[in-house]
C-alpha positions as CSV (number, residue, x, y, z in Angstrom):
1,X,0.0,0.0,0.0
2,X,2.9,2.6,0.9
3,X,4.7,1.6,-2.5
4,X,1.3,2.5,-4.2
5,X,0.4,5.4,-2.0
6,X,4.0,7.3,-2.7
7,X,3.5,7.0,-6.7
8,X,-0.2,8.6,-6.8
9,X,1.1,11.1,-4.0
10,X,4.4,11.8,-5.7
11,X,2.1,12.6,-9.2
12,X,-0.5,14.6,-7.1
13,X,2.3,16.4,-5.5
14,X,4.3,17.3,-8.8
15,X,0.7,18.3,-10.0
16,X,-0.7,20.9,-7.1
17,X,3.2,22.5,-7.5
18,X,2.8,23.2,-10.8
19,X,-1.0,24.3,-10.0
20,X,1.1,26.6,-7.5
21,X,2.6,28.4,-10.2
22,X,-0.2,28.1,-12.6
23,X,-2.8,30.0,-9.7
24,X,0.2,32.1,-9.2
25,X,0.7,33.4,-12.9
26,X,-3.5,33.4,-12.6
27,X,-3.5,35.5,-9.5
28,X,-0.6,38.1,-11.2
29,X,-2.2,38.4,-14.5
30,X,-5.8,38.5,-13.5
31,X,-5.6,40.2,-10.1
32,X,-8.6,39.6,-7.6
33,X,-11.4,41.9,-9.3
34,X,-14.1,41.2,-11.8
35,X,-12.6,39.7,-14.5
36,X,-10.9,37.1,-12.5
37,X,-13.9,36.2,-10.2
38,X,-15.6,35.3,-13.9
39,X,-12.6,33.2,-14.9
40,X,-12.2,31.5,-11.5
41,X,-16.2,31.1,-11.3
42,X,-16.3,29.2,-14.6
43,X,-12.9,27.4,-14.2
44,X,-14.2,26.3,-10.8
45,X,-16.7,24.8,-12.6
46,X,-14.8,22.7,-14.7
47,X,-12.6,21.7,-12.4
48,X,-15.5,20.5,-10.4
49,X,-16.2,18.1,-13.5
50,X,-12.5,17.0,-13.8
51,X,-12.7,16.2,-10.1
52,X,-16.0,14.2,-10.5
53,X,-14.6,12.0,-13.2
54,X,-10.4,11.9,-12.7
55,X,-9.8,12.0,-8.9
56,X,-11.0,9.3,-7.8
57,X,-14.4,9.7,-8.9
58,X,-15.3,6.5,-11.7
59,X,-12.3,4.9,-10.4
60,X,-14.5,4.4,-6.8
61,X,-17.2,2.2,-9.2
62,X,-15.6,1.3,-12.4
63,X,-12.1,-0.8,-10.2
64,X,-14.5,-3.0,-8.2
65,X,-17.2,-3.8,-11.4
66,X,-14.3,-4.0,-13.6
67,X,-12.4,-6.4,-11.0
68,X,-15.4,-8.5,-10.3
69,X,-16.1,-8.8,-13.9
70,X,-12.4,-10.3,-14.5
71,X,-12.0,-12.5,-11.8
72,X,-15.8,-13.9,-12.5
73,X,-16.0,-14.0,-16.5
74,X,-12.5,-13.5,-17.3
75,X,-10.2,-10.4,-19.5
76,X,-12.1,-10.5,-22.3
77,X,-15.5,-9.8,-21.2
78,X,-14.0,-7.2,-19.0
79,X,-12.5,-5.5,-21.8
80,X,-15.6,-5.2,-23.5
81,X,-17.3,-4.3,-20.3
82,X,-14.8,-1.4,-20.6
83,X,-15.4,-0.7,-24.0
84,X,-18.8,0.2,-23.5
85,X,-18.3,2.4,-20.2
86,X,-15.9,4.1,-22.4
87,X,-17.6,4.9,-25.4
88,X,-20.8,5.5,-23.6
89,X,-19.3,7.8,-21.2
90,X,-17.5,9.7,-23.8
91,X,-21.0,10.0,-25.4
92,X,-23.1,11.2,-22.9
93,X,-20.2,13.9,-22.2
94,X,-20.1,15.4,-26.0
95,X,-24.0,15.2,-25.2
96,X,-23.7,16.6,-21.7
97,X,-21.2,19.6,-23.1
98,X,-23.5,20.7,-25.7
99,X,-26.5,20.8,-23.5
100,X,-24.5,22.6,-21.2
101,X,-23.5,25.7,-24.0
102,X,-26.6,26.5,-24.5
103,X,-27.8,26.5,-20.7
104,X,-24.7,28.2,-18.9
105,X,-26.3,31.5,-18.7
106,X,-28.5,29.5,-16.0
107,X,-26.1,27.5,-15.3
108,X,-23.2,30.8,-14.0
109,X,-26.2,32.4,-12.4
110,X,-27.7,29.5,-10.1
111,X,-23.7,28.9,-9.1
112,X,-22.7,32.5,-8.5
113,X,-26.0,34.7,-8.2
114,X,-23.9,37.4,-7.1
115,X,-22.9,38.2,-10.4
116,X,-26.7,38.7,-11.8
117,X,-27.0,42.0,-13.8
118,X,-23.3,42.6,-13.6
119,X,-20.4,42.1,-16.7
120,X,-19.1,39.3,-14.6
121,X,-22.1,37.1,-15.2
122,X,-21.3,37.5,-19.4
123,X,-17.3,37.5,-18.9
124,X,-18.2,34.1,-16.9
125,X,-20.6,32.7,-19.6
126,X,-18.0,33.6,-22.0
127,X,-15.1,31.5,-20.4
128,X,-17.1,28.5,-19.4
129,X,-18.1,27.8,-22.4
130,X,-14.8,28.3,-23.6
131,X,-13.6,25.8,-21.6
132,X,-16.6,23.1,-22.3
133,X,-14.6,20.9,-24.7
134,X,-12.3,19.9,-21.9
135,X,-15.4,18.0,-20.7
136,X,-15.4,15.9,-23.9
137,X,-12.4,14.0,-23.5
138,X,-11.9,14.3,-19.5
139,X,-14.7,11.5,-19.9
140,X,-12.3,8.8,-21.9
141,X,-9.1,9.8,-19.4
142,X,-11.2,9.1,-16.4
143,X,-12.3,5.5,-18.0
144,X,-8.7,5.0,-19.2
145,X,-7.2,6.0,-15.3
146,X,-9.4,3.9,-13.7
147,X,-8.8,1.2,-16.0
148,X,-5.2,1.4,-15.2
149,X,-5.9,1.8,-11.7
150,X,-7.7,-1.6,-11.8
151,X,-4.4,-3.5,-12.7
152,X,-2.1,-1.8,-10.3
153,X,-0.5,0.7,-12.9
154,X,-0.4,3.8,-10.6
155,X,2.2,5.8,-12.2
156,X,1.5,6.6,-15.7
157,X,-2.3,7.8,-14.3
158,X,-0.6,9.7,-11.3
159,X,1.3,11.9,-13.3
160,X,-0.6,12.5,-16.6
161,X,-2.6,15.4,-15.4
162,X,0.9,17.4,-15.0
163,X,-0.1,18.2,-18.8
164,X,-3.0,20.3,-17.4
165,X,-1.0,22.8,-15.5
166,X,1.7,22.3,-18.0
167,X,-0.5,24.1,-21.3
168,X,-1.7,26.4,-19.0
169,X,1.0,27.9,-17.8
170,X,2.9,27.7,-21.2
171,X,-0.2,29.7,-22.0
172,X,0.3,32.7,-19.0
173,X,3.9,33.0,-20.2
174,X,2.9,33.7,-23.7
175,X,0.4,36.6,-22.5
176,X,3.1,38.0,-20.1
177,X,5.4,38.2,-22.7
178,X,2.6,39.9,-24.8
179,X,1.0,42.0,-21.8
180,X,-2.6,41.2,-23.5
181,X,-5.5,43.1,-21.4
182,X,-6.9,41.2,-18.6
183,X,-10.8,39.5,-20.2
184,X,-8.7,38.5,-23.4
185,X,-5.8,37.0,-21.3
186,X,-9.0,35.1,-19.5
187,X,-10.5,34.4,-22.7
188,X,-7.1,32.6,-23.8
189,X,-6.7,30.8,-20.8
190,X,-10.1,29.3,-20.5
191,X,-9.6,28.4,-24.5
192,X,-7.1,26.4,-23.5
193,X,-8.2,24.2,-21.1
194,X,-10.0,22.1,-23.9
195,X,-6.6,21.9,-25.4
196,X,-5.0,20.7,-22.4
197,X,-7.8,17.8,-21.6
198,X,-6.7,16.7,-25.4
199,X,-2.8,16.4,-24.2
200,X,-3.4,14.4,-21.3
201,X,-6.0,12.1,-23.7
202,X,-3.4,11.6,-25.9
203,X,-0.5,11.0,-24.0
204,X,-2.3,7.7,-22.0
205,X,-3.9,6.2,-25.4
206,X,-1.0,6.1,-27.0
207,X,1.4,4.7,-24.0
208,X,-0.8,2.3,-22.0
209,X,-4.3,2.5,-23.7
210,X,-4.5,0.0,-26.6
211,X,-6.3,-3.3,-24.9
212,X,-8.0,-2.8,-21.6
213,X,-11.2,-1.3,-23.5
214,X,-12.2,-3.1,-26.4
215,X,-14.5,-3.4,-28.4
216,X,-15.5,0.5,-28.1
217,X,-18.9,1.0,-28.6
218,X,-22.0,3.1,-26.8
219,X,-24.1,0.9,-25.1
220,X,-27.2,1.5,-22.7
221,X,-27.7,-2.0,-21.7
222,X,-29.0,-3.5,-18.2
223,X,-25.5,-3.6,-17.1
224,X,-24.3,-0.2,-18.0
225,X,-27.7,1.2,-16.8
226,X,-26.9,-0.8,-13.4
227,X,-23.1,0.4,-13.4
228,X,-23.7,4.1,-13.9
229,X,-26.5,4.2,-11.4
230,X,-23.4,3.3,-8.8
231,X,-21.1,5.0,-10.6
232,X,-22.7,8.8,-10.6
233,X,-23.4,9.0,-6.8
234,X,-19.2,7.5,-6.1
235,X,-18.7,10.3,-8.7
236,X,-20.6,13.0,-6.9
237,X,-19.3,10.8,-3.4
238,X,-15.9,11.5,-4.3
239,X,-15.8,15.1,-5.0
240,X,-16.9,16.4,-1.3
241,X,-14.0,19.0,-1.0
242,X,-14.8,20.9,-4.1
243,X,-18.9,20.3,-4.4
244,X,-18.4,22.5,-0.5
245,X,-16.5,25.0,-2.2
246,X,-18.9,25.7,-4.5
247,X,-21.4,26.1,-2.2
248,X,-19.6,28.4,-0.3
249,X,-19.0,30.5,-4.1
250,X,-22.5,30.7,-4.6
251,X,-22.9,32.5,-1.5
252,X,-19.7,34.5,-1.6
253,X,-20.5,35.6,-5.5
254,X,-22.3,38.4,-3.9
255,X,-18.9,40.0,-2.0
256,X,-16.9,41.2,-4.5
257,X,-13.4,39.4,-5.1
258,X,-14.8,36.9,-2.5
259,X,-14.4,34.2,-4.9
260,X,-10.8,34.8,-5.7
261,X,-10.1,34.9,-2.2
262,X,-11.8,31.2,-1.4
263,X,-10.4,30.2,-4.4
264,X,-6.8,31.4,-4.1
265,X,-7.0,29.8,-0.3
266,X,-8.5,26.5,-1.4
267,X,-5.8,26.0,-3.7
268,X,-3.5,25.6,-0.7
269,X,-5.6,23.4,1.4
270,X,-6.1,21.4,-1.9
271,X,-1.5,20.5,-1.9
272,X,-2.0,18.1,1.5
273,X,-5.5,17.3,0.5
274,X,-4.1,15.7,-3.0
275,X,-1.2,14.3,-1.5
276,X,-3.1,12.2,0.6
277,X,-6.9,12.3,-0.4
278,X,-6.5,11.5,-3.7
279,X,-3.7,8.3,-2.8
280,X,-6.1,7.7,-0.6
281,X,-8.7,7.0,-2.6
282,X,-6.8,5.6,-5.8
283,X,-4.8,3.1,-3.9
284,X,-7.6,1.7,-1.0
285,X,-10.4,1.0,-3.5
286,X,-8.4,-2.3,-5.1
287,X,-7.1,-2.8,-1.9
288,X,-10.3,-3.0,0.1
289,X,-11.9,-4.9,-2.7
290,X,-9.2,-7.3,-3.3
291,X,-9.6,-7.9,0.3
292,X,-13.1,-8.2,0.7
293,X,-13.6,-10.5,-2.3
294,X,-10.9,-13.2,-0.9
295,X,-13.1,-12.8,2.5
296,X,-10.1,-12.1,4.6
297,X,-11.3,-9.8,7.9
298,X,-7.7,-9.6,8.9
299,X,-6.6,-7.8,5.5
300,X,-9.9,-5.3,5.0
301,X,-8.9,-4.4,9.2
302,X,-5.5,-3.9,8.1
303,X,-6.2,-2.0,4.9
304,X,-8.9,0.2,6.9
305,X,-6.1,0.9,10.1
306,X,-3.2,1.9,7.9
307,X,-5.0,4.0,5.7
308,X,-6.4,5.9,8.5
309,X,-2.7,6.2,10.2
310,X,-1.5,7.8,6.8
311,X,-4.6,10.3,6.4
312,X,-4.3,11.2,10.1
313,X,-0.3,11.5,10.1
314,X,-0.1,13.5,6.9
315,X,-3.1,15.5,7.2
316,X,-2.6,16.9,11.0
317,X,0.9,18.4,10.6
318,X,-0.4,20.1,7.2
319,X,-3.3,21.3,8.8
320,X,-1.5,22.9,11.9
321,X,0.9,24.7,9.4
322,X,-1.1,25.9,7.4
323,X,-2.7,28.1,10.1
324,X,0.5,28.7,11.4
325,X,1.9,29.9,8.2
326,X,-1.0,31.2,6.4
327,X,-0.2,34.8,5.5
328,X,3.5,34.8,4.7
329,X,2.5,31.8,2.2
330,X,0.0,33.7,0.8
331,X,2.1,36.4,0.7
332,X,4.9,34.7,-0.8
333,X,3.0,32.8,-4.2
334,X,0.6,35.4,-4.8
335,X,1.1,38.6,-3.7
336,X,2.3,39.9,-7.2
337,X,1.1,41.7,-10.1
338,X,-2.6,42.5,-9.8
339,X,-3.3,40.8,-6.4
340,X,-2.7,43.4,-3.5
341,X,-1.4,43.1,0.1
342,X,-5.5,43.6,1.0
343,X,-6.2,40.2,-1.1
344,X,-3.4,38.5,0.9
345,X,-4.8,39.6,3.9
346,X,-8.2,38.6,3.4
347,X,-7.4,35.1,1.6
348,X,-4.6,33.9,4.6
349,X,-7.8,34.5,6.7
350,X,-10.0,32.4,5.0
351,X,-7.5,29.8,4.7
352,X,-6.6,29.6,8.3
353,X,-10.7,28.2,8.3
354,X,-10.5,26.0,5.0
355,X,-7.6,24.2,6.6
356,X,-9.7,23.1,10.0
357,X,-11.8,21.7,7.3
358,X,-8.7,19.3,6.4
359,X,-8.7,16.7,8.4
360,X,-12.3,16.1,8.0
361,X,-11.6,16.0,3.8
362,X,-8.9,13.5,4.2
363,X,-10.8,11.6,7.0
364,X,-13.8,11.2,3.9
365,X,-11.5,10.0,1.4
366,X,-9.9,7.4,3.8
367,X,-13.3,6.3,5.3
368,X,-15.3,6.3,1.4
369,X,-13.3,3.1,0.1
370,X,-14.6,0.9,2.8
371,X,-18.5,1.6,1.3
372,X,-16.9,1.9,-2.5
373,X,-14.9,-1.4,-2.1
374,X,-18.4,-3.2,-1.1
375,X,-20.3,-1.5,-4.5
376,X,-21.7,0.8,-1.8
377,X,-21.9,4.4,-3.3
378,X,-25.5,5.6,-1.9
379,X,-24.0,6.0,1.7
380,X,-21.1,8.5,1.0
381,X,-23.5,10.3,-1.5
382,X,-26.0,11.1,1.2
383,X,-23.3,11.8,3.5
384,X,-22.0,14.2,0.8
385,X,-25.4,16.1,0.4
386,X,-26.2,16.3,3.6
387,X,-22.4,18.2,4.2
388,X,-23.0,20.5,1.1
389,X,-26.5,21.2,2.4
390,X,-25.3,22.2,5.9
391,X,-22.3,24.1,4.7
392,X,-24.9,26.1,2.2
393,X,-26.5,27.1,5.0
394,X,-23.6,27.9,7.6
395,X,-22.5,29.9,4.8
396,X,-25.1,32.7,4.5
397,X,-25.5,33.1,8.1
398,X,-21.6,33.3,8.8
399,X,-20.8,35.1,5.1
400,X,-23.0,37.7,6.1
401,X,-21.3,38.3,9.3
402,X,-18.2,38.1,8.5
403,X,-18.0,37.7,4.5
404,X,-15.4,35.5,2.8
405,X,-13.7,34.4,6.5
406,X,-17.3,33.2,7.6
407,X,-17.8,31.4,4.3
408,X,-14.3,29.3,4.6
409,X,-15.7,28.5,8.2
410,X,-19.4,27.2,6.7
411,X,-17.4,24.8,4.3
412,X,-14.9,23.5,7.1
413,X,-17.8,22.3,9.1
414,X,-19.7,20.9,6.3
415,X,-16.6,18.7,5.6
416,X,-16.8,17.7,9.5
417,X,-20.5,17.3,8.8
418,X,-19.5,14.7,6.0
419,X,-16.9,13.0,8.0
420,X,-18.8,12.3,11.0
421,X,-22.0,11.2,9.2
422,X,-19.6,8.4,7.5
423,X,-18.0,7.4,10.5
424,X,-21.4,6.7,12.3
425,X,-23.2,4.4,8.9
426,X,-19.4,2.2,8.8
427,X,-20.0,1.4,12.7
428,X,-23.5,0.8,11.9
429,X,-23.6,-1.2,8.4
430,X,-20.1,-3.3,9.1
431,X,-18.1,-2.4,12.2
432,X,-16.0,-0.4,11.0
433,X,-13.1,-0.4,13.4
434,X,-9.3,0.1,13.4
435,X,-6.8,-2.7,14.6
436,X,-4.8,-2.2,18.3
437,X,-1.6,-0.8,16.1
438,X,-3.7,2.1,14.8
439,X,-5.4,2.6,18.2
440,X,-1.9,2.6,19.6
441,X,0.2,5.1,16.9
442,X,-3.0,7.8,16.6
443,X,-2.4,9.2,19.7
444,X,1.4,9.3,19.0
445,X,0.7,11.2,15.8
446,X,-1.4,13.9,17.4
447,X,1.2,14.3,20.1
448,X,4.0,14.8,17.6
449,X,2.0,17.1,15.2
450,X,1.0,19.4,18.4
451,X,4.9,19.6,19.4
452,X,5.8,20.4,15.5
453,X,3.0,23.5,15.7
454,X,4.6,24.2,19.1
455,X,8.0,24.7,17.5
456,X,6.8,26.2,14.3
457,X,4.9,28.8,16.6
458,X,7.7,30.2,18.8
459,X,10.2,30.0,15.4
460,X,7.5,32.5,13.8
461,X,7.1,34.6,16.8
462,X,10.9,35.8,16.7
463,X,11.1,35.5,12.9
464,X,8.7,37.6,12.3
465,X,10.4,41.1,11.6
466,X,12.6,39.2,9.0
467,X,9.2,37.4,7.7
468,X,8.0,41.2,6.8
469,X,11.4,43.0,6.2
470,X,11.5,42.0,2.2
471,X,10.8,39.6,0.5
472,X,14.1,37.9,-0.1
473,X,13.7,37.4,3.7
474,X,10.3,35.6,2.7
475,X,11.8,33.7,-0.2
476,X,15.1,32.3,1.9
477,X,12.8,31.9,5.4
478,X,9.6,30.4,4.9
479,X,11.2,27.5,2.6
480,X,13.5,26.8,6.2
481,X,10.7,27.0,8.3
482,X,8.4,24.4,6.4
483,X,11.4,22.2,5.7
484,X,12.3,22.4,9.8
485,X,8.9,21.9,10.7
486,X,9.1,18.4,8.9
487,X,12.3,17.4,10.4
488,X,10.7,17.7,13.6
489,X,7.6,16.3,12.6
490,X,9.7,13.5,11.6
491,X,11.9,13.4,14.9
492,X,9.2,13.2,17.5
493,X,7.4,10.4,15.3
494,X,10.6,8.5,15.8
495,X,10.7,9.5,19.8
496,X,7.1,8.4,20.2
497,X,7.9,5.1,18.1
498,X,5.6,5.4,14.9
499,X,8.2,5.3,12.6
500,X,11.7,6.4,11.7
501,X,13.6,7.8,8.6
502,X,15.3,4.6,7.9
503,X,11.5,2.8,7.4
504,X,10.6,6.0,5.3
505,X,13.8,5.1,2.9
506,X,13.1,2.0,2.4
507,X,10.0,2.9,1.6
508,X,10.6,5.2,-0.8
509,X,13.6,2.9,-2.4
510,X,10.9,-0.1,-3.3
511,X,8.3,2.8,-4.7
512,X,10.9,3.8,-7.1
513,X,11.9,0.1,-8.1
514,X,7.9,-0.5,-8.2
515,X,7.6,2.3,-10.8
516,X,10.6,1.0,-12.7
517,X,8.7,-2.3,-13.3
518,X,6.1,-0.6,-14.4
């Protein structure tokens, strides 16, 4: 599972860097006004979409048909199984993007009233529909991911989306060069997208694609009908952390540059969040079903404690510096160009609240396998709406008391809301229960994460003057401070027995002969 977990997280992780620079270029060409509350409004919902489909979101239902399939009625019938969730999913995409052109007007307004009777709503319109062919092939590369997924082949899948960020920032530097004004920068940008959803297409047909889904062909038979009824609620399921962000955008569209600054500060809560959610969910769905279909208690326990021990030791330490280290961060990757010192200001706030929410993301994508695994994707779906539905709720109370801060707050307890619902239906439906080495290296964890925020808080308070003094100091400061607070992350994990750097090399030495092989 570690071998597994370090490729997708290694991917994710080159991925939300370069999503780093790419919001970066964003923030400096766009700024935090109008024109980039339409791009970031239209893009968000895009990325919604990718989300749904390519993190996680088929893979939760199309691994454990496409496994049972195999294993019951052998290759070939699942690689016509998967030749018809292909082509029929790549179908009713095309279908779904045209539809979608020609309601978007309704479509911007219901997810950012705000903008109603402003130039945003049109400058919106404009770029999502710019950005709608994307939605035609991030069907195939979803099908083709999870297919890979399926047969252990982690790496290829973890790192194609790097192509994304890749054409877009290509893109910025073009328009930098050029200085093009701001809406036709946006209008660039979001006209790119489609072209970047082609790249990544391309790049996994033609290296690991011929085979696993054939013959393709469109099909709405009983068994496709009975697949995509599980498949669309893991889809919606799996995309908790960004369906609460949107609701807290359709409440913040109304606060100018409000949905820049949840945006900019979700994009940081999103690095940890992909790092481990994301592994999380690409590497425990085979595992849990491989385990559950061989009936072995002893491996699902196993698979469910150390799953948890990596969401809770990754997630914790990430969560408590981010708080920590919210504004000079801010400060330091996007504090340039258009965005001012107010937009820092007002998006470290809200991410100091988006990253309480963290835990309880990562806690979802760690406990939704267990119900996935067992073909079980009503349960995290209800979970999912009932979270969305509270945070939607929290956010118009607490936005309208204290605007985009209040909002960040709403979606952090929806998450909470989410997690906790699941928690409860595992105990219920199948005992879901960790093993006595989880129960015994949790509180560990917590203890060392607490003295690593301890440490991180007293370096901050007498680096502080240097922290504001210029931002060389920033650049050459911050990097020492993050890469300390992991060394002591790392030291009292060892102290309180968890683990130790040499386990952590070895580790990371059979991941890279893993991906070798593969």
């Amino acid at each position: 599972m570690i071998r597994a977990f370090l490729t997708v997280s290694s991917g994710t992780l080159a991925s939300r860097l370069l999503g780093f620079v790419r919001d970066s270029m964003i923030a400096a060409l766009l700024g935090a006004g109008p024109v980039a509350d339409a791009f970031l409004a239209a893009f968000q919902l895009v990325n919604v979409i990718r989300r749904l489909l390519t993190e996680g979101g088929l893979n939760s239902s199309l691994v454990p048909a496409w496994l049972r399939m195999r294993d019951t009625e052998g290759a070939v019938a699942a690689a016509a199984f998967a030749g018809r969730v292909l082509g029929t999913v790549t179908a009713a995409l095309f279908a779904g993007a045209l539809l979608l052109a020609v309601l978007m007007p309704l479509v911007i307004t219901v997810l950012a009233p705000g903008f109603t009777g402003e130039e945003t709503l049109q400058l919106a319109v404009d770029n999502a529909r710019l950005m709608l062919p994307y939605l035609a092939f991030a069907g195939p590369v979803a099908v083709m991911m999870a297919l890979l997924n399926a047969q252990g082949r982690f790496a290829l899948t973890a790192f194609s989306p790097l192509l994304f960020n890749l054409a877009l920032i290509a893109v910025m530097i073009v328009q930098m060069v050029f200085r093009q004004d701001a809406v036709h920068a946006a209008q660039v940008l979001a006209a790119t997208v489609g072209i970047a959803g082609l790249l990544q297409l391309s790049i996994l047909a033609l290296r690991r694609g011929g085979g696993i889904a054939t013959p393709l062909r469109v099909s709405f038979d009983q068994e496709i009908r009975g697949f995509l009824a599980k498949a669309v609620p893991g889809m919606i399921a799996s995309s908790t952390p960004q369906l609460l962000v949107v609701a807290g955008a359709i409440v913040a569209s109304s606060s100018p540059s409000s949905v820049s600054w949840l945006y900019f500060a979700n994009r940081l809560v999103e690095l940890p969040l992909g790092i481990v959610g994301v592994a999380m969910g690409t590497v425990l769905i085979p595992q849990m079903t491989r385990a559950l279909r061989s009936d072995d208690p002893a491996a699902v326990s196993h698979a469910q404690s150390r799953g948890l021990e990596l969401a809770v030791g990754l997630a914790l330490p990430a969560t408590l510096g981010l708080i920590l280290l919210s504004e000079p961060v801010v400060r330091l990757l996007f504090e340039h160009g258009a965005f001012t010192a107010t937009d820092t200001a007002a998006t470290a706030h809200a991410l100091m609240w988006l990253a309480l929410g963290l835990p309880a993301n990562v806690l979802t994508k760690a406990l939704s396998p267990a119900f996935f695994a067992r073909e079980d994707t009503l349960t995290p779906l209800v979970a999912t709406l009932k979270g969305v539905v509270f945070a939607l709720v929290l956010a118009v109370l607490l936005g309208h008391w204290f605007g985009a801060s209040g909002v960040a707050a709403a979606i952090a307890l929806g998450a909470w809301s989410t997690a906790l619902n699941l928690i409860r239906r595992g105990a219920e439906t199948f005992s879901f229960s960790i093993d006595a080495a989880a129960r015994g290296r949790l509180p560990g964890i917590l203890a060392a994460a607490l003295a690593m925020s301890a440490a991180l808080w007293l370096a901050l308070w007498w680096l502080t003057p240097v922290l504001a003094a210029s931002t060389l100091g920033l650049v050459i400061v911050l990097p020492i401070l993050i890469i300390a607070g992991i060394a002591i992350y790392g030291l009292f994990l060892r102290l309180f027995g968890i683990t130790g750097w040499r386990e952590t090399v070895n580790a990371l030495r059979q991941a890279k002969a893993s991906d070798l092989r593969d």
